[in-house]
C-alpha positions as CSV (number, residue, x, y, z in Angstrom):
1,X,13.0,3.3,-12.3
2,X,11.1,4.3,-9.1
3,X,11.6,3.4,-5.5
4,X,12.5,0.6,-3.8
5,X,9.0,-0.4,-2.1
6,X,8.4,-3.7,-0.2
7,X,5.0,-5.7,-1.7
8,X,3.1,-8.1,0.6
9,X,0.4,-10.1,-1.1
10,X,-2.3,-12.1,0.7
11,X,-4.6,-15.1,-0.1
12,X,-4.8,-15.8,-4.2
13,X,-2.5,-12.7,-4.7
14,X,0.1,-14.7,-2.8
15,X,-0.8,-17.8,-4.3
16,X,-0.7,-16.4,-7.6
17,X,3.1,-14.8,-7.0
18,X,4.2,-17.4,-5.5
19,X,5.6,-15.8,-2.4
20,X,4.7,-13.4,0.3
21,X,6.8,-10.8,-0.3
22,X,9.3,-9.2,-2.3
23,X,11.2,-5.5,-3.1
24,X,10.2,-4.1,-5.9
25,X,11.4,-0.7,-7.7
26,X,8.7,1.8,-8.9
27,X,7.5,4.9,-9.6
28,X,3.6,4.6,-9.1
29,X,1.1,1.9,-8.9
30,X,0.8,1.7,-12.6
31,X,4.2,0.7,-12.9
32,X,4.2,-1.4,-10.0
33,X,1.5,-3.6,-11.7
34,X,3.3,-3.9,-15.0
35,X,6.5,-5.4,-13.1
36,X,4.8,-8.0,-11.0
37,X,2.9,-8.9,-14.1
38,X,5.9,-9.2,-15.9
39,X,7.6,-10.9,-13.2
40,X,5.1,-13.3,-12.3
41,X,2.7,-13.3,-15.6
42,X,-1.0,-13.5,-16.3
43,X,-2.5,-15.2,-13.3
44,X,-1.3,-12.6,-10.9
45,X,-2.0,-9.4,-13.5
46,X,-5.7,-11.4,-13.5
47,X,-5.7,-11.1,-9.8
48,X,-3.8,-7.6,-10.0
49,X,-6.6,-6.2,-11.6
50,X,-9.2,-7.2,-9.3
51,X,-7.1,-6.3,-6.1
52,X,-6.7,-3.5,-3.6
53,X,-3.9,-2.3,-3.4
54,X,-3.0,-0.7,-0.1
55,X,-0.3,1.9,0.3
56,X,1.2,2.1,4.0
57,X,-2.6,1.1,4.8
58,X,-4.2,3.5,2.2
59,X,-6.0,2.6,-0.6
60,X,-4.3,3.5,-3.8
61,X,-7.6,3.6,-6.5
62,X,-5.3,5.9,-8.8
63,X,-2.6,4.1,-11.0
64,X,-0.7,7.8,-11.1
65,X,-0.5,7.2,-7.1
66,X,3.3,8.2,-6.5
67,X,5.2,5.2,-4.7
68,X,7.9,6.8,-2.0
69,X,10.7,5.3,-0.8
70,X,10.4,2.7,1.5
71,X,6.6,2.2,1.8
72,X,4.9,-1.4,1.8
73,X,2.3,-2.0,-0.7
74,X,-0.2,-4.8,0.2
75,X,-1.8,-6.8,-2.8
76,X,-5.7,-7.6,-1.0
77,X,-7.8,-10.1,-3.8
78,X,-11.2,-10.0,-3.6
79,X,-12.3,-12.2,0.0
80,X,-15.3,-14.4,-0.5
81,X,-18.0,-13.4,2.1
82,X,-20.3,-15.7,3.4
């Protein structure tokens, strides 16, 4: 198990979890994904997989990205333009 990080999703992310936010322990974004798929189930790993994922405001492209302590980790869906 990995770090206790705080996840805040937006838009279809937070539609598909069901909430806003929530703690979460893990090691790197890889695992990250893997709980809140397991927690929540396909729709949000569907929208998982299309997301960005932002950690403390950086981008996080690499699922070995290393998850400290206490960081927030925002779940950003794809945003229709128009």
């Amino acid at each position: 198990m990995g770090a206790e990080v705080t996840v805040r999703y937006f838009a279809g992310a937070k539609a598909a979890a069901g909430i806003g936010e929530e703690r979460v322990s893990a090691a790197d974004v890889a695992e990250l994904k893997a709980v809140l798929g397991s927690r929540h189930g396909p729709v949000l790993d569907k929208v998982l997989s299309a997301s960005t994922l932002l950690v403390d405001g950086l981008a996080a492209k690499d699922p070995a990205t290393v998850l400290p302590a206490g960081v927030t980790v925002e779940v950003l869906p794809p945003f229709a333009g128009g």
